[in-house]
Structure formats: structure tokens, C-alpha cells
N, CA, C and O atoms as a CHARMM CRD file, in Angstrom:
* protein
*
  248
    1    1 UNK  N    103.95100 106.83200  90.29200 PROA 1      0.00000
    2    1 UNK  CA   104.87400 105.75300  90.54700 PROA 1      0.00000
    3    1 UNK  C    104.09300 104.49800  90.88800 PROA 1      0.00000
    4    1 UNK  O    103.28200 104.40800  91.81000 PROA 1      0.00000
    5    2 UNK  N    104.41400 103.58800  90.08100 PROA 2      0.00000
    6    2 UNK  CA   104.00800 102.17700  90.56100 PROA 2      0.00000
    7    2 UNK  C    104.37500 101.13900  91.45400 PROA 2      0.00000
    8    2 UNK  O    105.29600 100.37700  91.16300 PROA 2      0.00000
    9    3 UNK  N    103.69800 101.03100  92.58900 PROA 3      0.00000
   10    3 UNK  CA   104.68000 100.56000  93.61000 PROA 3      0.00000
   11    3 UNK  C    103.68700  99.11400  93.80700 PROA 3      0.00000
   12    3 UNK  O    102.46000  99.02100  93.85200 PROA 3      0.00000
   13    4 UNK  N    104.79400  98.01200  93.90600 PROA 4      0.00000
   14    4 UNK  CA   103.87700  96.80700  94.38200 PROA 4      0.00000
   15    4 UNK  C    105.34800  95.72300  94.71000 PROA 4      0.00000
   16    4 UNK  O    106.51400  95.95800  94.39400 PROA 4      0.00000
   17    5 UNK  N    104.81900  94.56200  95.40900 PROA 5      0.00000
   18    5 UNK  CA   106.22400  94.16500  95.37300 PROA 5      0.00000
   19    5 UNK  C    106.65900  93.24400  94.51500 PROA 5      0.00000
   20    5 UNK  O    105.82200  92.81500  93.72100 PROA 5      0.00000
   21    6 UNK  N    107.66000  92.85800  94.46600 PROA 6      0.00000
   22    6 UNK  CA   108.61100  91.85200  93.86000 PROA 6      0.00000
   23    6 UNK  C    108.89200  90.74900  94.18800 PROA 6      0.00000
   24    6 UNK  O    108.27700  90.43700  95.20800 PROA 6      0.00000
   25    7 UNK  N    109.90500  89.53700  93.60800 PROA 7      0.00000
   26    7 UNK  CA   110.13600  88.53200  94.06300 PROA 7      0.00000
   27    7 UNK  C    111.33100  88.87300  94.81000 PROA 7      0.00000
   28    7 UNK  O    111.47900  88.02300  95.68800 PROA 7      0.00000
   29    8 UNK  N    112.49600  89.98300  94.85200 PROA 8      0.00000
   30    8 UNK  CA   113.42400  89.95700  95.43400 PROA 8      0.00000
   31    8 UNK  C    113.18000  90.83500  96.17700 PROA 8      0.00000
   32    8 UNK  O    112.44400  91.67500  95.65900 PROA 8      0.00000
   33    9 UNK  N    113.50600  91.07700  97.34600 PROA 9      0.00000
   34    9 UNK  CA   114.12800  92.14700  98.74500 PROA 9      0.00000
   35    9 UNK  C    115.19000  93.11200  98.27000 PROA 9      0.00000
   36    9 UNK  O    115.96900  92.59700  97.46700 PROA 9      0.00000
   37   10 UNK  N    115.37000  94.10100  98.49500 PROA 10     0.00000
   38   10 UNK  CA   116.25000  94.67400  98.71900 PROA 10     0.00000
   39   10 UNK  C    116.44100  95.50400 100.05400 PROA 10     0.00000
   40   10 UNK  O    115.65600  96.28300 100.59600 PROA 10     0.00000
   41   11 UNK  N    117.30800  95.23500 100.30700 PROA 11     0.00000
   42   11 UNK  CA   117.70300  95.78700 102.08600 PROA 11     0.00000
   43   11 UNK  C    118.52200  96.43000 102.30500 PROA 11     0.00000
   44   11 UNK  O    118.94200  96.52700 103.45800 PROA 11     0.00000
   45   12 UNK  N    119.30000  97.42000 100.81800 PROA 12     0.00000
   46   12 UNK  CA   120.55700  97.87600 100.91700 PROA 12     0.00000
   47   12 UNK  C    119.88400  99.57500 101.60300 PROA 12     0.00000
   48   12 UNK  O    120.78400 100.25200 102.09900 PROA 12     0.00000
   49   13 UNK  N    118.75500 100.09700 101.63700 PROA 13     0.00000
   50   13 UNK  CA   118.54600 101.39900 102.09800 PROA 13     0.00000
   51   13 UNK  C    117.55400 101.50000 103.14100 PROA 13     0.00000
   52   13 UNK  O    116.58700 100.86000 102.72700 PROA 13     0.00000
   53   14 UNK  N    117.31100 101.94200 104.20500 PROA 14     0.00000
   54   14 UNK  CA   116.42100 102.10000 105.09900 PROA 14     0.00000
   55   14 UNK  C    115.79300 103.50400 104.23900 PROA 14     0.00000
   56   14 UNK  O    115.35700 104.35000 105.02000 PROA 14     0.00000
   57   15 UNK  N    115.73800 103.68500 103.52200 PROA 15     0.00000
   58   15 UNK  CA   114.96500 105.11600 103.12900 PROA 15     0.00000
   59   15 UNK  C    113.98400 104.38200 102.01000 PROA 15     0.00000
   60   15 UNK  O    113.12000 105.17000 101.62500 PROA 15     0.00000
   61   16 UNK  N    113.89600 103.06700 101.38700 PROA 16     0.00000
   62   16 UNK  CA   113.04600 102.59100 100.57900 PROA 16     0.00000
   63   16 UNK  C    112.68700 101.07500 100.95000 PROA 16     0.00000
   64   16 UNK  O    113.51400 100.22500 101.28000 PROA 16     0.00000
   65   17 UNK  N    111.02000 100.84900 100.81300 PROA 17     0.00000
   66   17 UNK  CA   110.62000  99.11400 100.96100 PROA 17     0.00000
   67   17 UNK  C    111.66700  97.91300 100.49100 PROA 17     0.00000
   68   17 UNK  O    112.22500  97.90400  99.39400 PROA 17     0.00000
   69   18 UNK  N    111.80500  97.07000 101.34700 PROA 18     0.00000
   70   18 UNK  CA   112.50200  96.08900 100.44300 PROA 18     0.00000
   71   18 UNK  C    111.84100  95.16300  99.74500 PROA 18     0.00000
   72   18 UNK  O    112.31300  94.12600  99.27800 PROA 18     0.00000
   73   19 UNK  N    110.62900  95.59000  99.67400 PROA 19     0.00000
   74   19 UNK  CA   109.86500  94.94800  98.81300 PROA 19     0.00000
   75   19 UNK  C    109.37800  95.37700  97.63700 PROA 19     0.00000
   76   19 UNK  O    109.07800  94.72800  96.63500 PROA 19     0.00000
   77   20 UNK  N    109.33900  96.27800  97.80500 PROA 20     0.00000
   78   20 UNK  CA   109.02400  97.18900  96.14600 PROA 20     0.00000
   79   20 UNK  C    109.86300  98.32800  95.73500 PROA 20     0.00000
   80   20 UNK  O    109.89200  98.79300  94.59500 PROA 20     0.00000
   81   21 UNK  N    110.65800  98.81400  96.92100 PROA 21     0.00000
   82   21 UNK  CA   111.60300 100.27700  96.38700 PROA 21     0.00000
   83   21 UNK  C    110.50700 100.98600  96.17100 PROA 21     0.00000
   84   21 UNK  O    110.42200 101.61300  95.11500 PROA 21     0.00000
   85   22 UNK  N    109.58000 101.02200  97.01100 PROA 22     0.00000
   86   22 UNK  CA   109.11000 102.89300  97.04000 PROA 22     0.00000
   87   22 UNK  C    109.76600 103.63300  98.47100 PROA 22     0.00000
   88   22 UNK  O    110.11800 103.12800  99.53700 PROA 22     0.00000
   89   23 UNK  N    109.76200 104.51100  98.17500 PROA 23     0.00000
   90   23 UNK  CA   110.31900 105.57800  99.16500 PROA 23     0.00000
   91   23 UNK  C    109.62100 105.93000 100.46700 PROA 23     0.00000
   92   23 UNK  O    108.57900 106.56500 100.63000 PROA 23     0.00000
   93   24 UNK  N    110.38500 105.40400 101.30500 PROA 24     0.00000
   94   24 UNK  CA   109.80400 105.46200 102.97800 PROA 24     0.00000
   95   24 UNK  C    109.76100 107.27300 103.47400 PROA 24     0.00000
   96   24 UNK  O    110.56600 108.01700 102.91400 PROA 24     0.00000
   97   25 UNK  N    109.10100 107.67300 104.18500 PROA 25     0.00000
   98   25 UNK  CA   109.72800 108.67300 105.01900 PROA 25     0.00000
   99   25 UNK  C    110.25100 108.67300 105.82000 PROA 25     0.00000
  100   25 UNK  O    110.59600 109.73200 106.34500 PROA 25     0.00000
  101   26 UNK  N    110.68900 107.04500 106.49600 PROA 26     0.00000
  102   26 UNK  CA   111.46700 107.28100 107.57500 PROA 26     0.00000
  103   26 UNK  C    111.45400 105.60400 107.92700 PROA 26     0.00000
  104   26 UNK  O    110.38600 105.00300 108.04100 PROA 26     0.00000
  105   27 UNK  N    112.54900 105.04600 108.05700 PROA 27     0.00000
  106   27 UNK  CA   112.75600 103.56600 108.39400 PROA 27     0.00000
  107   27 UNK  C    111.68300 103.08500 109.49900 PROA 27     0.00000
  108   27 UNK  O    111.13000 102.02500 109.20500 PROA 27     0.00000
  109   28 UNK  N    111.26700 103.71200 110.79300 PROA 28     0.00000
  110   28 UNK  CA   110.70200 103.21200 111.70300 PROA 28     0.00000
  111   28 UNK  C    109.41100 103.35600 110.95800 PROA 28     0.00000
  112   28 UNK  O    109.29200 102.87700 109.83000 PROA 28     0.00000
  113   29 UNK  N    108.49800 103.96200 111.51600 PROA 29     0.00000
  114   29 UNK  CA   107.02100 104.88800 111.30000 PROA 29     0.00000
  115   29 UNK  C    106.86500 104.55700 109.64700 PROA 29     0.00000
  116   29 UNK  O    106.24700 103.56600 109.25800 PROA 29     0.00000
  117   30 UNK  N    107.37500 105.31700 108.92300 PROA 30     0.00000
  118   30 UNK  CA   107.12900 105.54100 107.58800 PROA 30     0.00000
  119   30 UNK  C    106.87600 104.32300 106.85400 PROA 30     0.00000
  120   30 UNK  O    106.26400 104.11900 105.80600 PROA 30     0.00000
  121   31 UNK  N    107.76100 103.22900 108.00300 PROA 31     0.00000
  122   31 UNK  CA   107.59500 101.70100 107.00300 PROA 31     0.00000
  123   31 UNK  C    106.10300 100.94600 107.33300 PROA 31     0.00000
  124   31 UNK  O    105.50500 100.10800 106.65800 PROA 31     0.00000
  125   32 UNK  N    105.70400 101.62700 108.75300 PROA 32     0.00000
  126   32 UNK  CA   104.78100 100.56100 108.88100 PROA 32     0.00000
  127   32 UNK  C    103.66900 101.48200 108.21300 PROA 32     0.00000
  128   32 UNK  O    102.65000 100.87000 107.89600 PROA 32     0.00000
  129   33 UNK  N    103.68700 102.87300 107.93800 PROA 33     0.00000
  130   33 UNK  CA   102.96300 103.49200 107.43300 PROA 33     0.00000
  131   33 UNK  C    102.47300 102.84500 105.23900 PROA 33     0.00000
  132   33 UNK  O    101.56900 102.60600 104.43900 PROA 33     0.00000
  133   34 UNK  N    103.60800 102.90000 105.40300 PROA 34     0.00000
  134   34 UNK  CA   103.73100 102.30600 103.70600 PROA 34     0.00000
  135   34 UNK  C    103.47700 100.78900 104.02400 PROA 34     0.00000
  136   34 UNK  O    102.64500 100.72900 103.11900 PROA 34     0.00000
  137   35 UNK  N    103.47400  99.46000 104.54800 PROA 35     0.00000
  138   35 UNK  CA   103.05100  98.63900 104.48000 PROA 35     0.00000
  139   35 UNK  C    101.49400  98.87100 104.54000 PROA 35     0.00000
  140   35 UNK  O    100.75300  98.44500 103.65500 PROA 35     0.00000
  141   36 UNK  N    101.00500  99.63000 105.72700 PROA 36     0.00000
  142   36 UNK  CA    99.38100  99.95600 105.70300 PROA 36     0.00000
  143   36 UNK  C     99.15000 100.46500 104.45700 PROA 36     0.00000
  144   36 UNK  O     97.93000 100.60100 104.36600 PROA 36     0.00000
  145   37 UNK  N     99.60400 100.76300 103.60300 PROA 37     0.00000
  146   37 UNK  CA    99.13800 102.02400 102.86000 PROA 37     0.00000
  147   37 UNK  C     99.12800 100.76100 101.40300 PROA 37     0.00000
  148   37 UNK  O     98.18000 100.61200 100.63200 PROA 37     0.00000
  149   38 UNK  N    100.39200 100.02500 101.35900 PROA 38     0.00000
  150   38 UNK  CA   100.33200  98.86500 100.17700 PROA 38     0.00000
  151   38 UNK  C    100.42100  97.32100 100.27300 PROA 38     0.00000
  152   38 UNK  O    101.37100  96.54400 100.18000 PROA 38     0.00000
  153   39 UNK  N     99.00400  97.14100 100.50800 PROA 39     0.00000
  154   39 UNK  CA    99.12100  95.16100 101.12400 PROA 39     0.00000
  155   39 UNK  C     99.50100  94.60600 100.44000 PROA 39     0.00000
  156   39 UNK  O     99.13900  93.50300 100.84900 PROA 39     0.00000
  157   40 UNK  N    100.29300  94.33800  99.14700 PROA 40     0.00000
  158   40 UNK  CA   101.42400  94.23000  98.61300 PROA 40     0.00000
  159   40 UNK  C    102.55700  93.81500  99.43800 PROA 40     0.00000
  160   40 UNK  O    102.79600  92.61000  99.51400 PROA 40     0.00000
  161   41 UNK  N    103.20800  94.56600 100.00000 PROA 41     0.00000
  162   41 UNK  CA   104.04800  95.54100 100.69600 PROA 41     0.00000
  163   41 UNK  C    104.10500  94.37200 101.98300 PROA 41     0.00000
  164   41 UNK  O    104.97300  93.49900 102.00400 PROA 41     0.00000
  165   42 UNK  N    102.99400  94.50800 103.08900 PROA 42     0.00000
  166   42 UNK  CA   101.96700  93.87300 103.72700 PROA 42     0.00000
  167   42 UNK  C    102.18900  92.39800 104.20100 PROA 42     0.00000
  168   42 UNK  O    102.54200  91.90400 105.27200 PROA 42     0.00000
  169   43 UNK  N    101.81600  91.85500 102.88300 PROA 43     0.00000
  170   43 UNK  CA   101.65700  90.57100 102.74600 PROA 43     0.00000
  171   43 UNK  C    102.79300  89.81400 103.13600 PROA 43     0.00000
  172   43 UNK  O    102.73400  88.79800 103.82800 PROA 43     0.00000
  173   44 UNK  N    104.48000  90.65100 102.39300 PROA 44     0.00000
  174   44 UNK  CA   105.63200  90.08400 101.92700 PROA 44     0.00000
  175   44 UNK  C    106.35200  90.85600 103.23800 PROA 44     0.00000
  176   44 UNK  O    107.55900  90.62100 103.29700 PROA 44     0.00000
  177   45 UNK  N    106.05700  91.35700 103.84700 PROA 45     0.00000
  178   45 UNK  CA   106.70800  91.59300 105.54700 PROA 45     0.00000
  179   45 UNK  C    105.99100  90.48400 106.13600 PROA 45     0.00000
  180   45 UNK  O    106.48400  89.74100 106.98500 PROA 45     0.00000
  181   46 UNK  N    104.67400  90.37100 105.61300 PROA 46     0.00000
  182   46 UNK  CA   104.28100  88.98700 106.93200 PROA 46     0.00000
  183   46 UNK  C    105.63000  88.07000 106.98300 PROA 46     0.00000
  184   46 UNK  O    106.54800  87.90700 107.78700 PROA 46     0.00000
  185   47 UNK  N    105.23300  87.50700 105.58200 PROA 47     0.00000
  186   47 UNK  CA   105.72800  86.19200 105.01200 PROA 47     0.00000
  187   47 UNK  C    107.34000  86.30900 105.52200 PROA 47     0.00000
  188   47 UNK  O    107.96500  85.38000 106.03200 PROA 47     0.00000
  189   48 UNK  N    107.86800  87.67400 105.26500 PROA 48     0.00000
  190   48 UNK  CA   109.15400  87.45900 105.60600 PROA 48     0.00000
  191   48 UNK  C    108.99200  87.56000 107.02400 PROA 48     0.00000
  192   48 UNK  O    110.04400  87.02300 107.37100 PROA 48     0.00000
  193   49 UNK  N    108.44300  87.85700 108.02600 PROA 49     0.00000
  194   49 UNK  CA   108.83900  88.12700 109.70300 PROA 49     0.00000
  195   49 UNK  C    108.59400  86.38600 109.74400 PROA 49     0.00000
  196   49 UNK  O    109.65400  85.82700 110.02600 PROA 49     0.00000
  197   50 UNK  N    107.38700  85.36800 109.51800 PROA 50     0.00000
  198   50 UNK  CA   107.11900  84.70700 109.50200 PROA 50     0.00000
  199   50 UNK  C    108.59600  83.59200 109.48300 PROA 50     0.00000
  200   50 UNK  O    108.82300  82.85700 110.44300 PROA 50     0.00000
  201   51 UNK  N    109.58700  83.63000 108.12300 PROA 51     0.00000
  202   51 UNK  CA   110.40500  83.04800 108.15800 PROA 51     0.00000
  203   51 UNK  C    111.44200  83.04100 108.85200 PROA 51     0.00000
  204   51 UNK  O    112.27800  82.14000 108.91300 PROA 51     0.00000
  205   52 UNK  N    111.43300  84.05100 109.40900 PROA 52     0.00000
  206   52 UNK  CA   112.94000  84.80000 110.30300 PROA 52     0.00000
  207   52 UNK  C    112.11600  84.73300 112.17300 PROA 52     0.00000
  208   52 UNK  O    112.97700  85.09200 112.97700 PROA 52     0.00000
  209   53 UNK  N    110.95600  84.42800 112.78400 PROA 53     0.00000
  210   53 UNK  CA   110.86900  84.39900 113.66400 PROA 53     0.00000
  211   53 UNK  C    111.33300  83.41200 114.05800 PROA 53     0.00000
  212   53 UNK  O    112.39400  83.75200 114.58200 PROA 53     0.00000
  213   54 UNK  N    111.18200  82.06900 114.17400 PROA 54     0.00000
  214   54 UNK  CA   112.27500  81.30100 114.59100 PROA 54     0.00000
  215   54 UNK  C    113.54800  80.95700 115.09900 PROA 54     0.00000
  216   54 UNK  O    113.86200  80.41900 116.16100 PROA 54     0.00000
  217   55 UNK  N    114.48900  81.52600 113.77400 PROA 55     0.00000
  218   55 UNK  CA   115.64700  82.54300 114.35600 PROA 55     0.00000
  219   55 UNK  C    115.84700  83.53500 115.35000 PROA 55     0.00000
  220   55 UNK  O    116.79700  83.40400 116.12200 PROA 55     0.00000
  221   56 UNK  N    115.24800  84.29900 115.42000 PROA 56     0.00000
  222   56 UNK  CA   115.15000  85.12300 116.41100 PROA 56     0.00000
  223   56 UNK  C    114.21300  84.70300 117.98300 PROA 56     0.00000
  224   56 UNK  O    114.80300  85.14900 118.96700 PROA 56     0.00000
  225   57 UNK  N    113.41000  84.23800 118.19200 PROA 57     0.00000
  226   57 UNK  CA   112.58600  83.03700 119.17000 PROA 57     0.00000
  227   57 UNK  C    112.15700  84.53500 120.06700 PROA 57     0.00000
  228   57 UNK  O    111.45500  85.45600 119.64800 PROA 57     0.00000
  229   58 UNK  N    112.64500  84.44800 121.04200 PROA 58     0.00000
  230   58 UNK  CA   112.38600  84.68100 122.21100 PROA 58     0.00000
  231   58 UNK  C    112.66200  86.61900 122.06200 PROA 58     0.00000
  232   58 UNK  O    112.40500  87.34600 123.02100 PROA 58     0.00000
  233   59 UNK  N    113.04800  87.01900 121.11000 PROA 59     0.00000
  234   59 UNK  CA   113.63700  88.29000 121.45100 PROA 59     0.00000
  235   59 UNK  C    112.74100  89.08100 120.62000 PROA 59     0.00000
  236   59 UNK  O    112.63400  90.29900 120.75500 PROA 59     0.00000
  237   60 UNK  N    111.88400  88.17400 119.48000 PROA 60     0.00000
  238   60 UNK  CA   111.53400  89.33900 118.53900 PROA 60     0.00000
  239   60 UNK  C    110.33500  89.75000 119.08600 PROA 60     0.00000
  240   60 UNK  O    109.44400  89.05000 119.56800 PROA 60     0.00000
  241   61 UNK  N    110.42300  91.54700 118.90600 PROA 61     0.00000
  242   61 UNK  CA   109.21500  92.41600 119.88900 PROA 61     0.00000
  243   61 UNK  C    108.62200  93.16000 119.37600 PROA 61     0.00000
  244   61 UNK  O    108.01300  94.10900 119.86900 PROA 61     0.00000
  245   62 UNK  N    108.72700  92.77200 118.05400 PROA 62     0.00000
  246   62 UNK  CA   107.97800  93.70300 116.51400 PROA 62     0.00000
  247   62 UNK  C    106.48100  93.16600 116.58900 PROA 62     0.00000
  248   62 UNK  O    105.65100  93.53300 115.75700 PROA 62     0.00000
């Protein structure tokens, strides 16, 4: 399986990246496991926490 990411997100399943749709083992653990595993993956969680911290300010503890 070829996994890398995309230009779009998908966020409809906690059981797969929303960045590439490969298959997590598990929403918590498994995701940060599969971001380590594809800097791909990686890169496009930065970029997205990056845009959305703001919004969130003071609360986000990720």
C-alpha cells in the first residue's frame, strides 16, 4: 500500500490518517505512531496544528 499524503484531509474516520487514508491502529497512539512512521503524514499535522492553534490559544495540550 502506498501511503503519502494529499492535498485534501479527510476526517470522516478516526481508524484512518486524514492525510493519506492509511489505516491507524488506534486514533490516539496509532496516529502519532503512523505520523513517526510517515513524514509525509508529519509534515501535514504540523502545518495543520499550526493553523488551528490560534483558535484554540490557551487550551491546546497536544
Amino acid at each position: 500500500m502506498s501511503v503519502g499524503p494529499t492535498t485534501t484531509r479527510n476526517w470522516d474516520s478516526p481508524e484512518t490518517c486524514p492525510f493519506c487514508g492509511g489505516k491507524l491502529t488506534d486514533a490516539g497512539a496509532g496516529f502519532i505512531a503512523h505520523i513517526d512512521e510517515y513524514p509525509g503524514c508529519e509534515n501535514e499535522f504540523r502545518d495543520w496544528r499550526s493553523m488551528v492553534a490560534s483558535d484554540i490559544g490557551g487550551e491546546w495540550g497536544g
